[in-house]
N, C-alpha and C positions, 0 to 999 in steps of 0.2 A: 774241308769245305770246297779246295777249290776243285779236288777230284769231283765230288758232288755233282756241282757246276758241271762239270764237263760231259759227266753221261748223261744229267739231264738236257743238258742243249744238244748233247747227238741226238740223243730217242727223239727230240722234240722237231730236229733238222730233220733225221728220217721221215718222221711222219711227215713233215708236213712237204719233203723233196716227194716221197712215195707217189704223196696223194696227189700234185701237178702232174708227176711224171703217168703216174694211172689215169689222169682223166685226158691228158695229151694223146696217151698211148690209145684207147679207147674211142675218144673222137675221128684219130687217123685213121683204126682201123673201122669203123663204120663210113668214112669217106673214103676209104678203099674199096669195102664191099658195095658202096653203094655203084660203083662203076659197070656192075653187071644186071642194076636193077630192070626193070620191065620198065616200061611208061604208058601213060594213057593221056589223053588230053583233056585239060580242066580247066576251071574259067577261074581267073580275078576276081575275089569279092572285096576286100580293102585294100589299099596301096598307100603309104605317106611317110615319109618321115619325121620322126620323134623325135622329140630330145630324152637323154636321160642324162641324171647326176650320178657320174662316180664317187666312191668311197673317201675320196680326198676333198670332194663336193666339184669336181672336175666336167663339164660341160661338155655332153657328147650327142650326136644324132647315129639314128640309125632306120636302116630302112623296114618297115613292117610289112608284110605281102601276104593278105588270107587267101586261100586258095578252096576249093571244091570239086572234089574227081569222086569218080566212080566206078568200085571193081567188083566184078562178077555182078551186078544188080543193087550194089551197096554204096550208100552217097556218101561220104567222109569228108572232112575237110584239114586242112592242114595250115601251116603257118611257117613253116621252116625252109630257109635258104640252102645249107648243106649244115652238116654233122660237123665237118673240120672248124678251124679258126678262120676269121675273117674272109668270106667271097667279097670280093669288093668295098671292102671298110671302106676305103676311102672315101668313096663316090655312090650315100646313101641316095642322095638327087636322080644319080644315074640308073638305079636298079628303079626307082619310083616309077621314073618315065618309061621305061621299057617294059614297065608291068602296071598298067593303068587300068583300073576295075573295068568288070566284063568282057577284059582282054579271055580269048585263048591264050593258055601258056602249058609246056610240056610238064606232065610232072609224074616222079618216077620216086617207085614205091616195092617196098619190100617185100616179098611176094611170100613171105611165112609169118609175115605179119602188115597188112595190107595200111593201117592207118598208121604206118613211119613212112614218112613220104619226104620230099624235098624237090626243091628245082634245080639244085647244079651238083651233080653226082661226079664221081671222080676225085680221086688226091692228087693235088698238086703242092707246087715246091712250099708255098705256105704252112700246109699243114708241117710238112716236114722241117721245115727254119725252126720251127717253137723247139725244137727238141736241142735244135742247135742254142735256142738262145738261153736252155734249161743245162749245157754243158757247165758252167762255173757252180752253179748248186749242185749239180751232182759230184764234180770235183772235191768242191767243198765238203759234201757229204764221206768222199774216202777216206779224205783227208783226216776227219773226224774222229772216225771209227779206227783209224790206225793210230789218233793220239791215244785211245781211249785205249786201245789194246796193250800199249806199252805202258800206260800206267797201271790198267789191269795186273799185265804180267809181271812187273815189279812189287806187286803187292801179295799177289796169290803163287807166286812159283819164286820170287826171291834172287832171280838169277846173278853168274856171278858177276861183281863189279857193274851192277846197275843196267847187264843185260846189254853191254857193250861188246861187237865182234873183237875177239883175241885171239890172235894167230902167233902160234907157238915155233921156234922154227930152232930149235938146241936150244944154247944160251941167248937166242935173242925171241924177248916178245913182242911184236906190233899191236896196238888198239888204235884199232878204228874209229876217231874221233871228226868225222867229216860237220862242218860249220851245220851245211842243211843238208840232208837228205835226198839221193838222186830222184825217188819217188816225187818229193815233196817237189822239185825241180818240174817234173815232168807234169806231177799234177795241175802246178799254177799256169804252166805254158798251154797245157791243154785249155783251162778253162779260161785264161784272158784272151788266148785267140780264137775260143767258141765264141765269146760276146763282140769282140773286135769284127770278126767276119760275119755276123747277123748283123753288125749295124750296116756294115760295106754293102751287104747285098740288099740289105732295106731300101739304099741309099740309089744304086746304082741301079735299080729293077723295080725304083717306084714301090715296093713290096708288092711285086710279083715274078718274084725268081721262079724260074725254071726247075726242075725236078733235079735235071740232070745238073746243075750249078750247084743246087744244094748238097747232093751227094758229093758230087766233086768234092766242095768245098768242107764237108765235114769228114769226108777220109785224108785230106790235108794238114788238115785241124789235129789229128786223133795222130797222124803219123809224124806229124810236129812235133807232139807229147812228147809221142813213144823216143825220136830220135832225140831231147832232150835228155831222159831219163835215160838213154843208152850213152849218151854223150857224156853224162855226170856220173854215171857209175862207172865209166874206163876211168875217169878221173881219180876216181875214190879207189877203184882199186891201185892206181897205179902208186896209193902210199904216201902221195903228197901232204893226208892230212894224219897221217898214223903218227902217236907215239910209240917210240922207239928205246924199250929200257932192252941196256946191253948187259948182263949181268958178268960175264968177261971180263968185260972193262968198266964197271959201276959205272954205267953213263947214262944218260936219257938222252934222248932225241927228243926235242918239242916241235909239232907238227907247224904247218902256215896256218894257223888258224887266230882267231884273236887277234885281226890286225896285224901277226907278225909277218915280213916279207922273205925273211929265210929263215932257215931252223939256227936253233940253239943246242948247244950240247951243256949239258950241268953235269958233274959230279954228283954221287949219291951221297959224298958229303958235304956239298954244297947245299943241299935243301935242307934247311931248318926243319919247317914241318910244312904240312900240305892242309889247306883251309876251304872250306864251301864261303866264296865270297856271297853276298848278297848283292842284285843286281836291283833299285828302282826305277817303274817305269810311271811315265806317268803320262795317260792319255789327255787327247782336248777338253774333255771334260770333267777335266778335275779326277778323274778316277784313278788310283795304284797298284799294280800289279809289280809280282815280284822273276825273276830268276836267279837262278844259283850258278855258279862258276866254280868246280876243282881248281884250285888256285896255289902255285909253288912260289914259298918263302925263301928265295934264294940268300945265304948269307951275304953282305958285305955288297947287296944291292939293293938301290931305292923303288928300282920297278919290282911288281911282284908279276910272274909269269901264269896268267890266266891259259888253263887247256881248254875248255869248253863251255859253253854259257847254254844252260839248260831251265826247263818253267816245273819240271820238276822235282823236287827237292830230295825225295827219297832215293831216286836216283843218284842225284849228284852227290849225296851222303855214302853210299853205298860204292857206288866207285873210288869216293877220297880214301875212304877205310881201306877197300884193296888194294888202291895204289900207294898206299903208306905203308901196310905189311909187305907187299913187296919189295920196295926200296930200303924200311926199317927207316922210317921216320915217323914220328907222333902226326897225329891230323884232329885236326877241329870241324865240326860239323857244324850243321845251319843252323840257327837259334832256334827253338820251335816256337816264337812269337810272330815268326815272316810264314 
């Protein structure tokens, strides 16, 4: 069930990231194109502004501006301020009085299709911000499809030990057991400093950043990421979070992970058996969710030595089972009631 859940909340996150991301991408590029339109000169016929109710029942004004030009011998009229997000949200008052009926006002129109018209052509940093502040949904969105994949892969290809890096090296083998994931590291960075830096520049630019600010600030953004996710995988590789079975010398090495502050070494015949602990969580409202933990029975101690704490279960079954025929210790798996 809870695999269910999770591809249906991707397809349902795709869609509906696609569809923002499609009508942003589309609007910028008609506020791009329109930077090269023709113009003619057209008169004022309404100007005021509205109130409207947002969907939360949220109280907004906005400025209305009808317009009438005329190309090639053809009278048209129009309505539209530009294609992109917001010219002047703020200051509906301010577009009203500088376009007062029966004004002349410039107005610049498509010229392969004469009745798409508007009054302020050109993209600026606005249009471009949305995409910035569309960075943590998209994040969100990888982030997704990459849980999705590794539960996929664990179910349809089986891999071994639950699809865990194992690095063979003679008699010693390392698994890569890292807490989060350098990806996962680099994705959250990208997307809380996408919304962090949209609000700063909303903040500091009145919400009229500059082109050149915006770009700045989202190849800053995106190379923040990247240098996290580069930063956390020397990390991972460099072993800190690997288990470490010595077959040489029947030993494990237990990684820093699970709270611990330096590794442990156990005897392979110090591990009674190896157990999928069950982990409950339980959110604000009242809701339970579960993860699983490989967890080692150490003889003749009261802590039990937790290796990894994972949401899901086949996985962490599948690993307890290899890592128990490897050492030759019995293992217990997850109830199937959780």
């Amino acid at each position: 069930m809870a695999g269910g859940f999770l591809i249906f909340f991707t397809l349902f996150w795709t869609a509906g990231v696609f569809f923002f991301d499609g009508v942003l991408g589309y609007k910028a590029y008609k506020q791009f194109e329109s930077g090269s339109f023709p113009s003619v000169t057209g008169t004022v016929t309404h100007s005021a502004v509205e109130q409207r109710t947002g969907s939360k029942g949220r109280i907004y004004y906005v400025a209305v501006v009808d317009y009438e030009y005329s190309v090639n011998g053809q009278a048209l009229y129009g309505n539209k301020l530009r294609f992109g997000m917001g010219q002047q949200a703020e200051d509906p008052e301010g577009i009203v009085a500088a376009h007062p009926v029966n004004y002349p006002v410039r107005v610049f129109y498509n010229p392969k299709n004469p009745v798409e018209s508007l009054l302020y052509p050109g993209i600026t940093g606005s249009d471009i911000l949305m995409f910035l502040f569309l960075t943590p949904f998209n994040m969100i969105l990888i982030g997704l499809w990459g849980g999705t994949w590794i539960w996929l892969r664990e179910r349809l290809f089986k891999p071994v030990a639950g699809g865990v890096r194992i690095i063979v090296d003679g008699m010693t083998t390392r698994v890569r057991l890292p807490t989060v994931g350098a990806i996962t590291w680099g994705l959250a960075t990208t997307g809380l400093l996408g919304l962090l830096s949209m609000l700063v520049l909303l903040i500091t630019t009145r919400s009229q950043p500059s082109i050149a600010a915006v770009l700045l600030t989202t190849a800053v953004v995106y190379l923040a990421g990247g240098g996290v996710w580069f930063w956390q995988q020397q990390k991972i590789n460099s072993g800190i979070d690997d288990l470490v079975i010595n077959e040489g010398s029947r030993t494990i090495d237990l990684p820093l992970t699970c709270g611990r502050k330096e590794r442990v070494t156990v005897q392979f015949t110090e591990v009674e058996n190896i157990w999928v602990d069950v982990v409950e969580h339980h959110n604000s409202k009242g809701g339970t969710s579960y993860s699983y933990a490989p967890t080692l029975n150490i003889r003749h101690q009261l802590d039990r030595q937790k290796l990894v704490d994972w949401p899901d279960k086949l996985r962490a079954n599948d690993f307890t089972d290899w890592l128990g025929k490897k050492i030759g210790v019995s293992t217990q798996r997850a109830p199937d009631r959780f």
